[in-house]
Structure formats: C-alpha cells, structure tokens
Steps between C-alpha positions, in 0.01 A plus 500: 500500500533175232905590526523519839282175525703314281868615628339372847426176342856409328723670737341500874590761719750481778395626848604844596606409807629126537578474121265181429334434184178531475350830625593835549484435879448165741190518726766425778736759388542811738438856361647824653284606840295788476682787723272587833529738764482823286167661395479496146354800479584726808839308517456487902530154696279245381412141602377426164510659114310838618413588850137544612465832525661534086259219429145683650636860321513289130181297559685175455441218790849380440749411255730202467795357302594206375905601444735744483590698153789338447756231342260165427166664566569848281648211247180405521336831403709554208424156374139583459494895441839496250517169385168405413477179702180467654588182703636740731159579632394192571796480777444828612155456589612180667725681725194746556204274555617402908398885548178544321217549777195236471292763339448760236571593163798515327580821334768544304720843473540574155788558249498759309400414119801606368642211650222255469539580117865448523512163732147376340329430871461686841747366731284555790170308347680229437627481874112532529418224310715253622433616892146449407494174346695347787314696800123487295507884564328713251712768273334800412699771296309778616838738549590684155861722380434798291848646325858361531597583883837338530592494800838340543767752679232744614462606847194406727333838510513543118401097461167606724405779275562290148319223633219737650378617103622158384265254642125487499236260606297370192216387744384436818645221752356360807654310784825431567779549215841347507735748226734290359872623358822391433719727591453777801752803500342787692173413580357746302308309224317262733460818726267665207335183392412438876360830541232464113430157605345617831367809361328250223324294798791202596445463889836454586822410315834396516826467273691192417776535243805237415806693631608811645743730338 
C-alpha cells in the first residue's frame, strides 16, 4: 500500500523485539520456539511438529515451523494481516527460508477472498514471493478457496470438513511441492491441501508455515 509505504519511509519502524529503529524485527533478534514433543495432530509424544505415523495418514512428508504463535512473532502476523504492512513478509520468509528443502515448488495456501478483498493481497503469496526470489524456487498458485470458511475459534474436526469443500486444485502439479502458510492452528488446512495436491499428481509434499499457534 502507497500509505503504508510512505509511513515506513518518514517514521521507520521499531523492532518488535529489541525496540531498534529500523525494521519490524533484527535478523539477529530471537523469536518464540516452536513447541515440540506433542503431535500436532494426534496430540501423542512427538520429536518434531507431527509424528510419523500423523504425517503418512495426511500425505504430508513433514511439516516445520519457524516460531511460536506468540508475543513478537504473532506481532508479526497482525502487522501484515490487520495492519496492512507488507514489510512484514519479507522478514517472515527470512525466518522461513533456513527450512525450505533444495527442491520443489512453492505453493501457497490461500486466503479466502473475502479477505484478499479486504487486505488487497494474499498473505501467503507474498510469503511465496519473497521465499522464491531469495531461494530461486518457483511459485505456482495452483491451490484455490471457494466461500468465506473462517476458521478462527473452530475445532479441528469441524476445521477438516470446512476446509475439505473449501479448497480445490485448479490444475495439475508434478514433483515435489513445498505449501507455504503463515500461521498453523490445527493442522487441518494444510491436511486438505496435502491430500488435492497429491490427488492432482505432486509426488510428495511437505508444509512449512511461519509460526505455530
């Protein structure tokens, strides 16, 4: 946005974390860990996000985290879904890009256009973008939202089943695919997307989304 460009230009943000002028957050300065050792979806022990067994029954080869949901990094969040400022995901991709794999395509999970009208961009493409310029990794947009489908405050069962008529695959994808998201709750979104993007012809794929909530 021209505003948001402009109040970036004469007044310089501060660093959510340290404070410093300049940008909304130092490449040195720490974010909240991502929480391990619970399953994301069966909420048994787990040495990582999801445990194996979770992983294989939602056709995704893994899923990683760059932060937790909380103080700095859901700062973060708000800054670029409430506020408008897109220089947020620039730094959240840069907090991302350490756990892109060497290969595939980056496909980004989709707002819902109620909200792309509202905010004027896809928060999730433009993660895309800007994890693609700096990794050379192609973006392809092949995921699609029909309806509104908030999801905010509901459970994971009823989460599944929204985002089950919700998303659709506009063509087919080959090879590895990396989804991309900026926020993952239950698991249930990038469970669905997982699921069309294999049954659209993606060899494997795996999840990688900015925090956890």
């Amino acid at each position: 946005m021209l505003i948001t460009s402009l109040v970036s230009f004469f007044a310089p943000a501060n660093c959510l974390v340290c404070g410093r002028e300049g940008s909304l957050l130092c490449p040195g300065c720490p974010l909240p860990e991502p929480r391990y050792g619970r399953c994301l979806f069966c909420h048994g022990s787990a040495e990582a996000i999801a445990c194996p067994d979770c992983l294989l029954a939602n056709q995704l080869a893994s899923v990683a985290v760059a932060a937790r949901y909380a103080g700095p990094a859901e700062e973060l969040v708000a800054k670029l879904k409430y506020h408008g400022d897109r220089s947020a995901a620039h730094l959240m991709a840069a907090r991302m890009l350490p756990l892109l794999p060497p290969d595939g395509v980056l496909v980004p999970i989709p707002a819902t256009l109620e909200h792309i009208r509202q905010r004027g961009f896809d928060q999730a493409q433009l993660i895309a973008r800007h994890l693609s310029r700096r990794s050379g990794l192609p973006v392809s947009p092949v995921l699609a939202r029909a309806g509104k489908h908030h999801q905010k405050g509901s459970d994971k069962a009823t989460r599944h089943a929204a985002m089950s008529d919700a998303l659709s695959a506009t063509r087919p994808i080959y090879g590895s695919v990396i989804l991309i998201d900026d926020v993952l709750t239950t698991g249930a979104t990038m469970s669905a997307a997982a699921q069309l993007l294999i049954q659209a012809g993606a060899e494997s794929v795996c999840g990688i989304a900015f925090s956890q909530a």
